[in-house]
N, C-alpha and C positions, 0 to 999 in steps of 0.2 A: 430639442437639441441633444444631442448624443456624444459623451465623449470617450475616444479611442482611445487604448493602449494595446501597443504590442513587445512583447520582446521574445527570446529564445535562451534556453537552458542545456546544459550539453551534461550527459550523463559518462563516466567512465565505464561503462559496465554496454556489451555489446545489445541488439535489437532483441534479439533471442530471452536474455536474459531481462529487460526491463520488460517484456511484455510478458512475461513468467510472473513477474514479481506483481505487474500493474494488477491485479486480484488482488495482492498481500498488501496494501499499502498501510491498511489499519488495521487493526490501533499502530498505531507508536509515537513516539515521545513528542512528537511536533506539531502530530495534531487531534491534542487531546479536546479540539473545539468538536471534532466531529463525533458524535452523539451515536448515531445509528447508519445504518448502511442495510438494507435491501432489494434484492434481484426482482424485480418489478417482469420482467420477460428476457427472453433468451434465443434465439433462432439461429441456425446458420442462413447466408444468403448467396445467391453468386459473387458477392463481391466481399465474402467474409463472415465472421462470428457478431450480430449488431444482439447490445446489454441496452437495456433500461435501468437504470438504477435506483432509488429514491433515499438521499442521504438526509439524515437530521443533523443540522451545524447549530453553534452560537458563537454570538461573538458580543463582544464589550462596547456599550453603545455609549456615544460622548455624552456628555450633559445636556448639549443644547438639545441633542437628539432624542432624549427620553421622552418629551413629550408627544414624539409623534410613533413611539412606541410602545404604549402600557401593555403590564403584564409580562409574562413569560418572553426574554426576545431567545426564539429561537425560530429559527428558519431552514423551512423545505427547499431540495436542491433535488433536481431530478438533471443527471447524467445520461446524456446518449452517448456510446459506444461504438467505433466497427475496427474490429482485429481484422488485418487484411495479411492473412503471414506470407499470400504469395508474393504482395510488394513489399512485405514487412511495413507497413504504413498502419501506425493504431491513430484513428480520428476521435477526440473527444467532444461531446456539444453538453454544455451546462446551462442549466437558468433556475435561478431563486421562483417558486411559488408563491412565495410566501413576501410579504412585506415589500411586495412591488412599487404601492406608490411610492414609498419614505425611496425606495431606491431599488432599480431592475439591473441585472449586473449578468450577462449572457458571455459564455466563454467559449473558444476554440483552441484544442490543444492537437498540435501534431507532432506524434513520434516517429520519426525514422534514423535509417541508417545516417551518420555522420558523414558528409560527404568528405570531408577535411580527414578523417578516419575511421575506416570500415570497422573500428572492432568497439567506438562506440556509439552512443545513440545522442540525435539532435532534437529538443523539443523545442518548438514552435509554437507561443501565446499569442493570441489575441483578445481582446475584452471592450465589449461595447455596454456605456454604464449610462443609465437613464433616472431623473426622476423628475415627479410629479407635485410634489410642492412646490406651492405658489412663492416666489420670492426670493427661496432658498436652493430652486433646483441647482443651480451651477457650484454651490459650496458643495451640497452635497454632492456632484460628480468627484470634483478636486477631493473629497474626503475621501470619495469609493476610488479612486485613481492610489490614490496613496495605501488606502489600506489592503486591495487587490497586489501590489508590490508588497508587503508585507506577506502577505497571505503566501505569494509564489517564493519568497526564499523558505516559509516553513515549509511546505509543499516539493519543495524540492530536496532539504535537510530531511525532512521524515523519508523520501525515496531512496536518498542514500542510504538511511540508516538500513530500512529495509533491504537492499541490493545487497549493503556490505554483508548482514545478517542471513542471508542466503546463498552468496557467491563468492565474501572476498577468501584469499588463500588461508586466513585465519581460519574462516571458518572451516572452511574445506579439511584441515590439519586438524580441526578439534572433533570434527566427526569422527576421524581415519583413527585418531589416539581414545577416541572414548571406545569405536568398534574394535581395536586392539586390546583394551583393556576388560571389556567385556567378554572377550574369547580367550585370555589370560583367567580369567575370574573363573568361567563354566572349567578349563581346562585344570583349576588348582582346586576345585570342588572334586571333579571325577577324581584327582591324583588321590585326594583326602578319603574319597567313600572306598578306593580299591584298597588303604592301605585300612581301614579300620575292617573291613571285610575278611582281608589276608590275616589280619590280626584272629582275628572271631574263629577261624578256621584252622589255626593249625593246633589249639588243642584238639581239634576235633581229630587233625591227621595224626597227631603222636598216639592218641590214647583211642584208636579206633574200637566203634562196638561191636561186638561179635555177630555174627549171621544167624539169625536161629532160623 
């Protein structure tokens, strides 16, 4: 028995711009469960740019649940990928490796253009949550149902943060005043070295040495 969840997330920030960012998700402050993150393969295809990923996560496992996970709980997440920027459509496919029986949790995510409005992006979940414990499979979907909605407001709070941290006008304005201040700083250094120069030289022009 399999249970479904779906919902959808709407991004402020245009297709352009979260598919720019969707490389930069990590680190940040929301999902400091995610461990590790590596590029597994990389190709382009006719229908786009397809990633493999293989992420290390963990997460806080309930009490009843610790006996059916000793040791280390941390789990393998392998991310498929396809950037499609001619339909602007980025497709994600996720599934746990790791810790399948206690619970299999396979995900579909889709980015596109907002149809409600073109300047931001609409994400599209869905999550199919399996397990294999005798007796307890159906709690443990309802537990994985609940904690997959937890997971997707961090998941979505760390993309903002992200987004903001690359795109909003703040940032944009603190670039523009750190690069002005920067060519204020080179231009107040040369102003400083021409005058101690001029300085250095006009004994030499008052009191010139004779020619031999």
């Amino acid at each position: 028995m399999v249970k479904f969840h779906a919902t959808s997330s709407v991004f402020k920030y245009s297709w352009d711009q979260v598919a720019c960012a969707f490389w930069q998700r990590y680190p940040n402050p929301f999902s400091k469960h995610v461990l590790t993150e590596d590029v597994v393969n990389r190709e382009m295809r006719q229908d786009g740019l397809h990633t493999t990923r293989l992420l290390t996560k963990t997460n806080p496992v309930p009490k009843w649940g610790e006996r059916f996970v000793p040791g280390p709980r941390q789990v393998c997440i392998v991310e498929e990928s396809i950037v499609d920027p001619e339909k602007k459509i980025i497709t994600t496919y996720s599934r746990n490796i790791g810790m399948q029986k206690l619970m299999s949790i396979e995900e579909k995510c889709v980015y596109k253009v907002n149809p409600d409005n073109g300047m931001q992006t609409l994400c599209e979940r869905s999550a199919w949550i399996t397990s294999s414990v005798f007796g307890l499979g159906y709690a443990i979907q309802k537990f994985g149902v609940e904690r997959f909605k937890k997971n997707i407001t961090k998941s979505c709070k760390g993309y903002d943060y992200i987004l903001d941290k690359l795109f909003s006008v703040e940032a944009q304005t603190a670039v523009q005043d750190h690069t002005l201040s920067s060519k204020d700083k080179i231009k107040d250094t040369a102003r400083k070295a021409a005058e101690v120069a001029a300085a250095k030289a006009r004994p030499i022009l008052s009191n010139p040495r004779p020619i031999s």
